[in-house]
LOKE-962468 format. One record per atom (N, C-alpha, C): y, x, z. Coordinates in steps of 0.001 Angstrom, whole numbers, plus 500000, padded with zeros to 6 digits. Example, Ala and Ser with C-alpha at 12.3 -4.5 7.8 and 13.67 -1.06 7.14 Angstrom:
BEGIN
494310513190507800495500512300507800496700513200507800497750512850507080498940513670507140500030512900507870
END
This chain:
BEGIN
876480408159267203876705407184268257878048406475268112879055407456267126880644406322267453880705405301266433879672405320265812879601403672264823879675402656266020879099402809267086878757401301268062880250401394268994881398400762268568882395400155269498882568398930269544881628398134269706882373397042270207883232396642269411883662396485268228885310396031267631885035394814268298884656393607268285884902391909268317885516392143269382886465390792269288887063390454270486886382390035271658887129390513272652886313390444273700886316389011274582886960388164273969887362387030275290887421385925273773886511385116273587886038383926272503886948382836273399886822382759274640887863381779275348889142381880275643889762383170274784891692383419275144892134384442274055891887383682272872892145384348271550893605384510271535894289385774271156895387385995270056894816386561269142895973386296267883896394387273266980896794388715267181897652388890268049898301390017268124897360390907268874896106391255268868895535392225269815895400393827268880894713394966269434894407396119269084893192396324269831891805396691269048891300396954269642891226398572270635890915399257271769891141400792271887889793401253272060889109400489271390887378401562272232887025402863270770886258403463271167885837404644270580886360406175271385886997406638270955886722408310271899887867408469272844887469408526273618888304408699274817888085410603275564889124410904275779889169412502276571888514411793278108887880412643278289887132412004279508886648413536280412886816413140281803886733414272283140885786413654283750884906414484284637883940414065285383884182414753286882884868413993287964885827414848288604884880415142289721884034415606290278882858415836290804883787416200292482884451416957292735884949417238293973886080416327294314886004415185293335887513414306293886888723414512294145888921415316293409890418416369293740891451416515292639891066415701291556892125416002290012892986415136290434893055414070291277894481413720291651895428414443291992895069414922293227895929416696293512896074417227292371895445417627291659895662418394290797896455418032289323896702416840289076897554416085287926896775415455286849895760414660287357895007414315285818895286413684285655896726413104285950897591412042285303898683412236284401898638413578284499899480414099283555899286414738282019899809414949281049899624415433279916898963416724279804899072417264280238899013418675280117897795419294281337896911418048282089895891418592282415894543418046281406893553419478281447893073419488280361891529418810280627891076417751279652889684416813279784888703417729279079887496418681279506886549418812278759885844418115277682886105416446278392884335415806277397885358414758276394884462414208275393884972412849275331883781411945275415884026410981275580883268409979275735883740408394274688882773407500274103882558406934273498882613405245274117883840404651274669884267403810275401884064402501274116883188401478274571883290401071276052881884401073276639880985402258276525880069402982277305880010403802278224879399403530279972879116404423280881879063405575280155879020406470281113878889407992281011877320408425281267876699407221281578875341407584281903874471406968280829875421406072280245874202406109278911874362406593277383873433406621276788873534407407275660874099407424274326874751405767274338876251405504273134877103405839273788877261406351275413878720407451275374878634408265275085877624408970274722877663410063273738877646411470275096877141411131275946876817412032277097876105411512277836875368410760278654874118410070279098873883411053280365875032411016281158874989411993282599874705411011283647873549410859284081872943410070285195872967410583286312873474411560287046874042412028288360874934412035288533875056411519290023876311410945290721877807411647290201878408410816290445879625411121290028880591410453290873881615410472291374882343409264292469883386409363291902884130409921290950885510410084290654885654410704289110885954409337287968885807410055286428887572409250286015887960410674285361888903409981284672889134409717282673889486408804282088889540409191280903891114409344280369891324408899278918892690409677278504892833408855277381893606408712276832893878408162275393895278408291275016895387408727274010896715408704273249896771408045272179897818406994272453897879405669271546899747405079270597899719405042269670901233404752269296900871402942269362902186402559269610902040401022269812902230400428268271901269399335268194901702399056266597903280398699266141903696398499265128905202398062264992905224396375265248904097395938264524903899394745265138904271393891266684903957395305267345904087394467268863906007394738269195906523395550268623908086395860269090908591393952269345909270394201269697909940392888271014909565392003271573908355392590271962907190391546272778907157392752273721906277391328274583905546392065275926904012392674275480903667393992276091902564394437276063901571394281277091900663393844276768899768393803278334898413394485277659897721395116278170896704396520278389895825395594279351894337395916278418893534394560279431891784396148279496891287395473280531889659396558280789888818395812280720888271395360279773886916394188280671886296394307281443885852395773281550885558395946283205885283397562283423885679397756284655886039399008285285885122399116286772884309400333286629883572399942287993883414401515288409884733401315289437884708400205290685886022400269291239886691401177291831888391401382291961889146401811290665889755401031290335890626401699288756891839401652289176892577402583288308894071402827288808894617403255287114895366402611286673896267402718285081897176403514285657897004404416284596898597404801284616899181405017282765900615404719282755900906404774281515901647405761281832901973406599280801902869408214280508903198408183282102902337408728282372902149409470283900902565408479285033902993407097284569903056406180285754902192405079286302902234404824287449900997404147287716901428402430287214900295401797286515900660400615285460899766399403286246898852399417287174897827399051287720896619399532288629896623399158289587895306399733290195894144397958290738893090398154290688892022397081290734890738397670291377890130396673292749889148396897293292887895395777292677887273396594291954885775395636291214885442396015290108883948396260289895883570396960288866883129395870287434883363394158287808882720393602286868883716392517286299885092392301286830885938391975286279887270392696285555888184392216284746889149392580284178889967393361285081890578394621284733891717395180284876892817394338284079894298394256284345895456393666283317896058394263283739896949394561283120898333395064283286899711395126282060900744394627282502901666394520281416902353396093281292901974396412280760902944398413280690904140398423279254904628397121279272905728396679278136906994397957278936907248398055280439908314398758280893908043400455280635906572400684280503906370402251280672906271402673279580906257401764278315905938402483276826907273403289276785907255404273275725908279404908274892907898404964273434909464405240272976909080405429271213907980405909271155907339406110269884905944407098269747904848407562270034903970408554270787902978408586271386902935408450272850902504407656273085901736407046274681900436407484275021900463407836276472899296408421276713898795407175278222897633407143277741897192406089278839896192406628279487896065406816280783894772407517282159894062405911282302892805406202282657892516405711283584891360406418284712891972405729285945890681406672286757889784405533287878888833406011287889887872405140287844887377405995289433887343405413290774886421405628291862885297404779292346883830405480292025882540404500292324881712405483293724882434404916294508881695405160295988880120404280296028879211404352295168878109403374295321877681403244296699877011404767297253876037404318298581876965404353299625878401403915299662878431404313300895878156402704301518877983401216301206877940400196301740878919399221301910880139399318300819881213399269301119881698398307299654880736398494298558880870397826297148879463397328296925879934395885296417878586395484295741878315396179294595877062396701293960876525397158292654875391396821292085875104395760292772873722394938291833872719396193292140872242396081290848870755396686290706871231398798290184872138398628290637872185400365290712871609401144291432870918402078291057870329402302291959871152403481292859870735403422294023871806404337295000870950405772295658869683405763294978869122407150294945869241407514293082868768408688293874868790409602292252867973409891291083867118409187291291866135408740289962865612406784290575865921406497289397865827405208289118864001404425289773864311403830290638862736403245290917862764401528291322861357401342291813861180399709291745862260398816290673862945397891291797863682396967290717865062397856290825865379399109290746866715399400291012867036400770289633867758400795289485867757400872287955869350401968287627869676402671286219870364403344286043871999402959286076872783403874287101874332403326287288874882403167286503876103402231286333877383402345285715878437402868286162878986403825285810880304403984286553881308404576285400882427403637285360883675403538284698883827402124283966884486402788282869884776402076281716883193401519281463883105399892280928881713399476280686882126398121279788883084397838279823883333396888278893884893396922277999884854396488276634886011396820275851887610396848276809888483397961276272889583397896276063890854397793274709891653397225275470892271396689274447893676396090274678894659396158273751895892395811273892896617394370273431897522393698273929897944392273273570899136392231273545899811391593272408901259391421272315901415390168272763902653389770273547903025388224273540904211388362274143904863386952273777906293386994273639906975386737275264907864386785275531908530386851276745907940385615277351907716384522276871907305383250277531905832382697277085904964382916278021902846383201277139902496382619278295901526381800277441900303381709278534899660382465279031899438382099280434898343383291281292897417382999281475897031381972282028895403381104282206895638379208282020894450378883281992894346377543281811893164376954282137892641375872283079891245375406283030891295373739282632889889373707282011889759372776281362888593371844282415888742370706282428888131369486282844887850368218282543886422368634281634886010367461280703885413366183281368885898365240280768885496364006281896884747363548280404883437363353280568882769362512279556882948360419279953883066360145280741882876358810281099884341358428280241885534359110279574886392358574279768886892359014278639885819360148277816886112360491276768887283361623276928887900362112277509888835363052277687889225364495278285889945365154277911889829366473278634890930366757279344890789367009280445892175367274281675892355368655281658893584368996281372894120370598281140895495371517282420894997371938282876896125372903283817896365374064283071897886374309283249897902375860282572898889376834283413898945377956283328900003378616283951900489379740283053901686379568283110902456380242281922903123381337282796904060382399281751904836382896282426906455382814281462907199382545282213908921382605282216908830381549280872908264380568281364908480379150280349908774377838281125909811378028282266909822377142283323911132375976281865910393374937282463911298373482281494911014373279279477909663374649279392909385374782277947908536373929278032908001373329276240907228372340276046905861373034275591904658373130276266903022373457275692902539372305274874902252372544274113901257371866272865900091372222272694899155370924272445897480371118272670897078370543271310896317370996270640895533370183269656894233370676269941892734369751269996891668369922270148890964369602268939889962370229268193889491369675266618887884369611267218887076369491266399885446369299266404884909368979265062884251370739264524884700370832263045885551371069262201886578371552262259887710371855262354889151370319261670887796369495262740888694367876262306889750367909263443891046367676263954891728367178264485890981365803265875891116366228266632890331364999267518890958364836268542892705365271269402893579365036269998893967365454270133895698365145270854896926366108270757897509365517272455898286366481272925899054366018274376900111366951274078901014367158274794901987368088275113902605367837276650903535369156277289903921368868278681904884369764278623905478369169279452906555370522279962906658371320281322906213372009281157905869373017282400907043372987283777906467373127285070907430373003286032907431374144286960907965375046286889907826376553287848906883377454286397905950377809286774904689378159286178903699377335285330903975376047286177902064375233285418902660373763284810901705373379284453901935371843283645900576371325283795900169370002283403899121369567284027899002368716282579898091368461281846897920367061281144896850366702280638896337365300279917895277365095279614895245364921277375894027364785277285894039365248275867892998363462275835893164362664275085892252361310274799891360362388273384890504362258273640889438362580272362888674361013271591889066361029270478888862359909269367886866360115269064886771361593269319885028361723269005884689362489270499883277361803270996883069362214272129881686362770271373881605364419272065880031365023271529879567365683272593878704365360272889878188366113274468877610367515274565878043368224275312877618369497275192876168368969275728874689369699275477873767369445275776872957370507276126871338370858276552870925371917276603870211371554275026870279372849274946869645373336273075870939372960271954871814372263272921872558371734271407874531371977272329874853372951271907876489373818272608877548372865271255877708371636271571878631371140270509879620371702270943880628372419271046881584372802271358883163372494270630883868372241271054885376371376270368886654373481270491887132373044269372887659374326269498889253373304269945889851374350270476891106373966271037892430374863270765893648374398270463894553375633270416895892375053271232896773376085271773897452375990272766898624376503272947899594375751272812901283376800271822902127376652272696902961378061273103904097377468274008904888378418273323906215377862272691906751378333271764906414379161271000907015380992271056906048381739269493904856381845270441904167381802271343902592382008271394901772381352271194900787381320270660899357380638270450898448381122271012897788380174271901896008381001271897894977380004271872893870379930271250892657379581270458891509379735271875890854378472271892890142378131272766888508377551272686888178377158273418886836375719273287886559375435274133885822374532274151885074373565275475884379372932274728883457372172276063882088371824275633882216370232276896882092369244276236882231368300277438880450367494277625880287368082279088879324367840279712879744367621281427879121366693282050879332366453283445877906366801283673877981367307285133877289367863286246877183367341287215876055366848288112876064366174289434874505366910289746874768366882291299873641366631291758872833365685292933871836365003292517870566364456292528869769365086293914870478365034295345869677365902296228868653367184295846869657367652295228869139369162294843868903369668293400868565368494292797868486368457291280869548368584290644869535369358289469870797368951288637870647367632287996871687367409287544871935366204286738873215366344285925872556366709284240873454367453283140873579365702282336875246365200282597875430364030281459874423362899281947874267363027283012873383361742284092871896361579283702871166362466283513869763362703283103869304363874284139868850363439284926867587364782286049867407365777284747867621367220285524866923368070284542866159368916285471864795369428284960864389370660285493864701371729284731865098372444285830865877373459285057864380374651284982864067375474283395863602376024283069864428377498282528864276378242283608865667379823283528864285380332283570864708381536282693864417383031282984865410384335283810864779385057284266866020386309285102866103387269284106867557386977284191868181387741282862868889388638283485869148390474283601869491391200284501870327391955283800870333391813282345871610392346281364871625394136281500870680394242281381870607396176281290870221395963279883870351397448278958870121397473277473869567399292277749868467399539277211867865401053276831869106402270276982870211401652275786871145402866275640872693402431276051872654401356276206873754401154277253874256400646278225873192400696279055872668400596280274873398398601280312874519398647281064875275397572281249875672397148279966876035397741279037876647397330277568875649397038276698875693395991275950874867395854274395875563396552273627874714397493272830875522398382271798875791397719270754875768395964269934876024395174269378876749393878270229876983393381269537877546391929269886876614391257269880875749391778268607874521390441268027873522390586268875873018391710269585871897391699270924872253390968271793873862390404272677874054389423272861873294388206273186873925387505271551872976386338271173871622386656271326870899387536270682869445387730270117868824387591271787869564387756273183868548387965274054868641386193274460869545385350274361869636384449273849868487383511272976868420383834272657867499383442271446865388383454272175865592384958272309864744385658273056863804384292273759864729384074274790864497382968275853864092382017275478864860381119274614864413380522273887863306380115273078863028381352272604861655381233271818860801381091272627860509381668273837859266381672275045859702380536275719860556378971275492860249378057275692861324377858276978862321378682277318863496378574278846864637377842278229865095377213278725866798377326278672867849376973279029867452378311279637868401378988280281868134380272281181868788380622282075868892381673282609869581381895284612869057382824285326869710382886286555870229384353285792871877384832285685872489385830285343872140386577286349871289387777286565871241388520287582871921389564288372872487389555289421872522390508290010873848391291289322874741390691288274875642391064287802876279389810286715877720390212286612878569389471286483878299389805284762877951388466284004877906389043282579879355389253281479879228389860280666880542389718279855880669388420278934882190388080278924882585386431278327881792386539277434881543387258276210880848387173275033879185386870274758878690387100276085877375386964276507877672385303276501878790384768277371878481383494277893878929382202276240880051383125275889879873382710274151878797382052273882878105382879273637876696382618272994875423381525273553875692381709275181875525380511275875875478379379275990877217379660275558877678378113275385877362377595274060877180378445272998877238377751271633875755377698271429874667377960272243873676377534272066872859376650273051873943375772274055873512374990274605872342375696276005872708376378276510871551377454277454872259377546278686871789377011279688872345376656281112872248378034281819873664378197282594872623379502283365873901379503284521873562380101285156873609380452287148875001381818287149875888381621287457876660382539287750876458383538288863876480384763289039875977385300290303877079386531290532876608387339291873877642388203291599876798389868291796876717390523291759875929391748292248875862392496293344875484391678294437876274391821295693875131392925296538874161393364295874873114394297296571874154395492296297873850396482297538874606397597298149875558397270298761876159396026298838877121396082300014876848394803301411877248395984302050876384395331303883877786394365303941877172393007304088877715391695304645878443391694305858877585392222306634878055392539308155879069393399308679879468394218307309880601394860307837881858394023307623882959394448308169884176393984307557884850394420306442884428395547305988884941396229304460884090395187303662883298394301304296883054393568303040883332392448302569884581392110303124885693390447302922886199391213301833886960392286301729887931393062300791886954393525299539885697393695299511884913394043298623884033393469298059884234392093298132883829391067297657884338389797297227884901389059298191885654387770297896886739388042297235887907389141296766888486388778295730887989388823294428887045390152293955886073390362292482885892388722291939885056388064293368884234387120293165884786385565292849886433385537293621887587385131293141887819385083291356888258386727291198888893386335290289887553386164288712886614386455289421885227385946287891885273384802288002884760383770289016885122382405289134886430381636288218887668382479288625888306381948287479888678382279285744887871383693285755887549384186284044886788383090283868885133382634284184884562382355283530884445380625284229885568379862284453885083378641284912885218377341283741885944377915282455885650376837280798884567377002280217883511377774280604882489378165280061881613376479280179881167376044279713880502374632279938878904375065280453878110376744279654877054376694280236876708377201281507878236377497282142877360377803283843877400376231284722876571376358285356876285375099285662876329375125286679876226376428287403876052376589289208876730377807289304877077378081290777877576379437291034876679380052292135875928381463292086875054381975293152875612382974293538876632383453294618877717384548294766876409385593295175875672384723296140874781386258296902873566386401296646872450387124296603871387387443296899870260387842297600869531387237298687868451387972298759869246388632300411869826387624300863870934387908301822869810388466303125870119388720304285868509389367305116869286387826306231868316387504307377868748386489308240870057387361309455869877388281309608870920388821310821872037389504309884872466388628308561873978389027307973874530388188308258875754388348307905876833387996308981877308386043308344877163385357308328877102383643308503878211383339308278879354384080308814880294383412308281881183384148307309880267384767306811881045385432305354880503384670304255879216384358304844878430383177303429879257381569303447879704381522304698880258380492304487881539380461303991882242381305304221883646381796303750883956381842302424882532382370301731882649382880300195882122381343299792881358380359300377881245378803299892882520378024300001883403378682300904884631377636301242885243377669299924885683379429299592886792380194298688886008379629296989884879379091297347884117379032295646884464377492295496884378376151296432884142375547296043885778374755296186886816375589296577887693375501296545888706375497294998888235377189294513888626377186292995887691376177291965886309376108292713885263375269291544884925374173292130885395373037292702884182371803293128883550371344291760883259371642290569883084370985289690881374371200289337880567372505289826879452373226290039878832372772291068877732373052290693876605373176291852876372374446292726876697374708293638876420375969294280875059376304295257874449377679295193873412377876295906874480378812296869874072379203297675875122379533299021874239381345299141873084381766299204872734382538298699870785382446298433870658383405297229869299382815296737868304383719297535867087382326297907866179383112297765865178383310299496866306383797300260865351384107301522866517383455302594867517383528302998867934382851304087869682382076303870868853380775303826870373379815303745871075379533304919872153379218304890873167378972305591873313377149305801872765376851306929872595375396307102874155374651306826874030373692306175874947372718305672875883373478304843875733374358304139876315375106302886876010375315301311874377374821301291874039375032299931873989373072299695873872373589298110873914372112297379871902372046296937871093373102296559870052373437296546869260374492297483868157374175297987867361375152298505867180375778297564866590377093297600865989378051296621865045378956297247864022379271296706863252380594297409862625381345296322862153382439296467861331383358295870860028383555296050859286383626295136857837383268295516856885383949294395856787385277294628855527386478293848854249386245293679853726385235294636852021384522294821851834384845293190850813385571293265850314385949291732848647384945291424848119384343292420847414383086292345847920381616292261847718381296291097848027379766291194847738378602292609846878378883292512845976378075293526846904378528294557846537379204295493847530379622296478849176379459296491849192379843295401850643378848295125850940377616295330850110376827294428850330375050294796850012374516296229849342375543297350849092375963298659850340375962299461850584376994299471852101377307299844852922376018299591853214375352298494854571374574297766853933373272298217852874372884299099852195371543299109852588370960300262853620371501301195854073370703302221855598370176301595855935370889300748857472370007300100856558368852299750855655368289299607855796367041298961854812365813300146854775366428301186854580366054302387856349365281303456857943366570302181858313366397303048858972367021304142858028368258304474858045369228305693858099370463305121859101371078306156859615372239305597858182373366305342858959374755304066858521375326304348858431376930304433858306377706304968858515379400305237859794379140306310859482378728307312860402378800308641861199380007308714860847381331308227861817382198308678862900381952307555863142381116306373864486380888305858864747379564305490864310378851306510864830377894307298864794376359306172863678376432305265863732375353304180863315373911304479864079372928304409863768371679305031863137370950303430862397369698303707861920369056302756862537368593301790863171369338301120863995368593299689863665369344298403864299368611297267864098369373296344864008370616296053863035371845295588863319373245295774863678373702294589864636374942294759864398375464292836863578376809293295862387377245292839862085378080292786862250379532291759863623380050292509864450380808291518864212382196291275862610382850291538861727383789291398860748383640291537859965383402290512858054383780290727857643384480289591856558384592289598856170385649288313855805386818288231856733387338287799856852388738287802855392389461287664854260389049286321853196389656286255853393391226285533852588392420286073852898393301285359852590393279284035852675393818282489852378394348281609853307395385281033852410396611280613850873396592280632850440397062282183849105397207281831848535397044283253848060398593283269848431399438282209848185400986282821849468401507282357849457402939282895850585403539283005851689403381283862852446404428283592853844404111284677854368403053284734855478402358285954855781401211285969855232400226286853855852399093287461855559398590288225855990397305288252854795395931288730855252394448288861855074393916289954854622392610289987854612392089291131852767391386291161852962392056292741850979391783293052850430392231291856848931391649292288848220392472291423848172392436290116847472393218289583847707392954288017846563392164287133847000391962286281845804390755285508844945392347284817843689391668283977843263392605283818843270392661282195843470391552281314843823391812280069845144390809279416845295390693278162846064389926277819845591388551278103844608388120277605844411386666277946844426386166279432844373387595280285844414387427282114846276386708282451846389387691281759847546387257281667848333386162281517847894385306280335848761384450279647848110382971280539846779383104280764845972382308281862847083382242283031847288383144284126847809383683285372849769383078284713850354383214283753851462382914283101851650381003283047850514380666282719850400379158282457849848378737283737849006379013284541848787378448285744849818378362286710850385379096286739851920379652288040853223378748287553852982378605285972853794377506285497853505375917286006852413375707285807851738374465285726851664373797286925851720374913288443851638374476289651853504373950289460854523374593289088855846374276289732856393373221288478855630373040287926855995371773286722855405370665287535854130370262288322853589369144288586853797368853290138854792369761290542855270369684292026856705368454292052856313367096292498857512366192291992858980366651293138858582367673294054859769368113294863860077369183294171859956369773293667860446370970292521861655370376291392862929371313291763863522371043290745864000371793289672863321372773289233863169374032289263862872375098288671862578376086288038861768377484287988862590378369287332862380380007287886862883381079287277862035381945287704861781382116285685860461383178285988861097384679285860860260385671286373860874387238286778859554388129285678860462388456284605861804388593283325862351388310282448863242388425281669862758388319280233862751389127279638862647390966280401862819391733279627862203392993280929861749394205280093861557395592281577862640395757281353863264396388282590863907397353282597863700398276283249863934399820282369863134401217282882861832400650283421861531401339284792860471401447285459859361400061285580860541398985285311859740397332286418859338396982285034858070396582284825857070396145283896857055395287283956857595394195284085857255392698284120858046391567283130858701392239282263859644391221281277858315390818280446858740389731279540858353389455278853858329389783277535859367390376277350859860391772276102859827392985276910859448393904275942859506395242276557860943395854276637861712396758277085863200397247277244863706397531276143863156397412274955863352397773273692863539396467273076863007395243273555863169393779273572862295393523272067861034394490272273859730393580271333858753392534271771858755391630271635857715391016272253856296391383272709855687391072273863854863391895274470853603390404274399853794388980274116852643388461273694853505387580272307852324385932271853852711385457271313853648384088271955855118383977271617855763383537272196856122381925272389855251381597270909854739380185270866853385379241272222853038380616272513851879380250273768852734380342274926853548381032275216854188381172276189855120379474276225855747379505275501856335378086275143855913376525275838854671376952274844853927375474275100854020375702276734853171376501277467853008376830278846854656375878279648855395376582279227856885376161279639857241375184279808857360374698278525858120373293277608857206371900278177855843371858279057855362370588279438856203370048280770855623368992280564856796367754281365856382367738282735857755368091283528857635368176284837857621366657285560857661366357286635857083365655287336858038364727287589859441365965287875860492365255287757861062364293286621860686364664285840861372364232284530860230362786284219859069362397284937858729361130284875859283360550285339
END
């Protein structure tokens, strides 16, 4: 199992040179009574039974222990010498993700603590190193059921059923170390204006107040513009004229690589210049209506649960989609890793930002603190990405949650992002004058009855009163979900077809009604893949194809109504 770490870098959008990767064996505790704090498992000399195989859960089987009962409190360990390379620089110690309370400590001091299981831990521990061997904790608290953390599709009983599926808890995405010099960039967003040919750049540095940043942007590795600025406090602001304009597109991720110098630092970038509007509900990618054709992509893998035990499965599920005729994707129910969206972007594949907000109750007040910052700070990891196109913070919200937390989390989103399309939450109950699209969910496993149901949008008049849908464009951002196979364990949605050709019939009809619906702007079919128990991907969890994917295609790929 310790061949699969992860080496690639983990962040394609905030390259250095100077990194280390740290994944592979970690001393690892499984603190079952919550009590090794008391007891010093921050210290050297208390002793870790297991190791574990980072950057894999503990519950799946490239950590090299595959312990699927609860656990609320795991710590791991590492002992690390700093390269010589990094001596008179700053060190910063990064998690891609930690779920769900993490707390760093370097040689027994605390270096960081972070509430969220699907964004970055950081921390600079340049003050806590010493000569020689360094020992780095981290401890990891995942309170799943108490209602208090979102966890997507975890499941919060003890064997995995319906759509709810095997936990993560800890370490789940690479760690790793970064050198940079006293004066570095920290973040930067990019804002491609196609009408004007140019790219508008913000950055925020640290202790480079009156220094000069330098931009060069290439395409191909041709040279295609240069700006520079001089920073004022923290940030600098400027624009880049591009000599070649190439549009990011769907099927086609032209992407411009970018690099970004503020004195000795460099970091290596891209973008993709495409504009976004919407069309009373429609997107509109580069001023062309699109119907958007997603699959629900829910990012579980056989053996590492949340993790691809490659980079290249990645792409390949990517691809996947593709071949059965989508593209793109609603990211489900969890926040994906940058390297996923990599692949996204460089293959031109639109998809839906979301956050994993099932298990935590709206209505409480522990859930402003356990949500809107996570959801904060992913918004600004992943907002250069060119293929998210929308942001969907919630899910599947019930009507008596609490209204003005949905609106709160639309204020705080469209505040860091006006540049997206936002759904406010998908599916069953919107928040009047908050979404940019209706959306609903819709299992009708009869065609006919389907185009039934969906036949007063084009009347006009709303429809399914209890979540409140007025006559406009709809995206219908769940239907589907046919089982295969149709014996054995496992479970889909309604009834089941009775052979393959029932199938692929029942697959193309359910298509064919939300392609020729001219108020449809729309579809996301439910899977592109099982996971465990739910039978309904279109690949099996092992990600073999389960028909022929050229039939599925054609089904897809015909011309919606909109698009006359």
């Amino acid at each position: 199992m310790a061949k699969y770490l992860r080496p690639e870098h983990p962040m394609p959008q905030f390259y250095r040179d100077t990194w280390v990767n740290l994944n592979g064996e970690w001393e690892f505790y499984e603190d079952y009574s919550v009590s090794a704090y008391e007891r010093g498992a921050m210290k050297p000399d208390f002793e870790y039974p297991l190791t574990i195989n980072v950057p894999f859960c503990r519950e799946s089987v490239l950590s090299g222990l595959g312990h699927t009962d609860f656990c609320d409190s795991v710590w791991y360990r590492k002992k690390i010498s700093i390269p010589e390379s990094f001596k008179g620089k700053r060190t910063l110690l990064h998690i891609g993700a930690c779920d769900y309370k993490t707390t760093v400590y370097v040689n027994g001091r605390v270096a960081a603590k972070h509430i969220g299981g699907y964004v970055p831990v950081n921390a600079d521990i340049t003050d806590l190193l010493c000569e020689g061997e360094n020992v780095i904790v981290v401890h990891a608290l995942d309170f799943l059921r108490d209602g208090n953390q979102p966890g997507g599709k975890q499941c919060r009983e003890f064997y995995s059923h319906g759509c709810s599926y095997t936990r993560t808890t800890g370490i789940w995405q690479t760690v790793w170390l970064e050198a940079v010099p006293e004066a570095y960039i920290k973040k930067f967003k990019f804002y491609p204006s196609v009408e004007e040919s140019k790219l508008s750049v913000t950055v925020e540095a640290e202790n480079a107040d009156t220094m000069t940043l330098n931009a060069v942007a290439f395409y191909e590795g041709v040279p295609v513009g240069a700006a520079s600025s001089v920073l004022s406090g923290k940030t600098c602001s400027f624009e880049i004229d591009l000599s070649e304009l190439h549009l990011w597109e769907i099927g086609n991720g032209r992407l411009y690589d970018i690099e970004l110098t503020l004195g000795k630092d460099s970091v290596k970038s891209y973008f993709g210049m495409r504009s976004i509007a919407n069309d009373k509900g429609t997107l509109v990618l580069n001023g062309k209506k699109v119907f958007q054709r997603l699959i629900l992509d829910q990012g579980f893998y056989p053996d590492g649960i949340y993790t691809a035990r490659e980079d290249s499965e990645l792409e390949a599920d990517v691809l996947r989609s593709v071949a059965c005729g989508f593209h793109g994707a609603r990211l489900h129910q969890k926040i994906f890793e940058p390297r996923f969206l990599w692949y996204c972007d460089k293959h031109g594949y639109i998809v839906w930002g979301e956050h994993g907000n099932w298990g935590l109750d709206i209505s409480r007040p522990e859930a402003w603190q356990g949500f809107i910052p996570e959801w904060c700070e992913a918004v600004e990891r992943d907002f250069n990405h060119p293929a998210i196109i929308g942001w969907c913070p919630l899910n599947e919200t019930q009507a008596n949650q609490n209204s003005e937390f949905v609106k709160a989390v639309a204020s705080v989103t469209r505040m860091l992002d006006p540049t997206r399309l936002y759904i406010d939450a998908s599916g069953w109950t919107h928040v009047d004058g908050v979404t940019d699209i209706m959306d609903l969910h819709k299992y009708e496993q009869d065609p006919q009855k389907l185009a039934e149901f969906l036949a007063p949008l084009e009347e006009g008049k709303p429809i399914d009163i209890r979540r409140g849908y007025i006559g406009m464009p709809t995206f219908v951002s769940e239907y589907g979900g046919i089982r295969w196979p149709i014996e054995g364990a496992g479970w889909g949605y309604g009834e089941s077809v009775k052979n393959e050709q029932g199938f692929l019939d029942r697959f193309a009809g359910l298509a064919e009604v939300l392609l020729n619906n001219k108020f449809l702007s729309g579809l996301c079919y439910t899977q592109l893949t099982d996971v465990e128990q739910e039978v309904n991907g279109l690949y099996y969890y092992d990600r073999r194809p389960k028909f022929d994917c050229e039939i599925l295609k054609k089904a897809i790929s015909a011309k919606a109504a909109i698009e006359e």
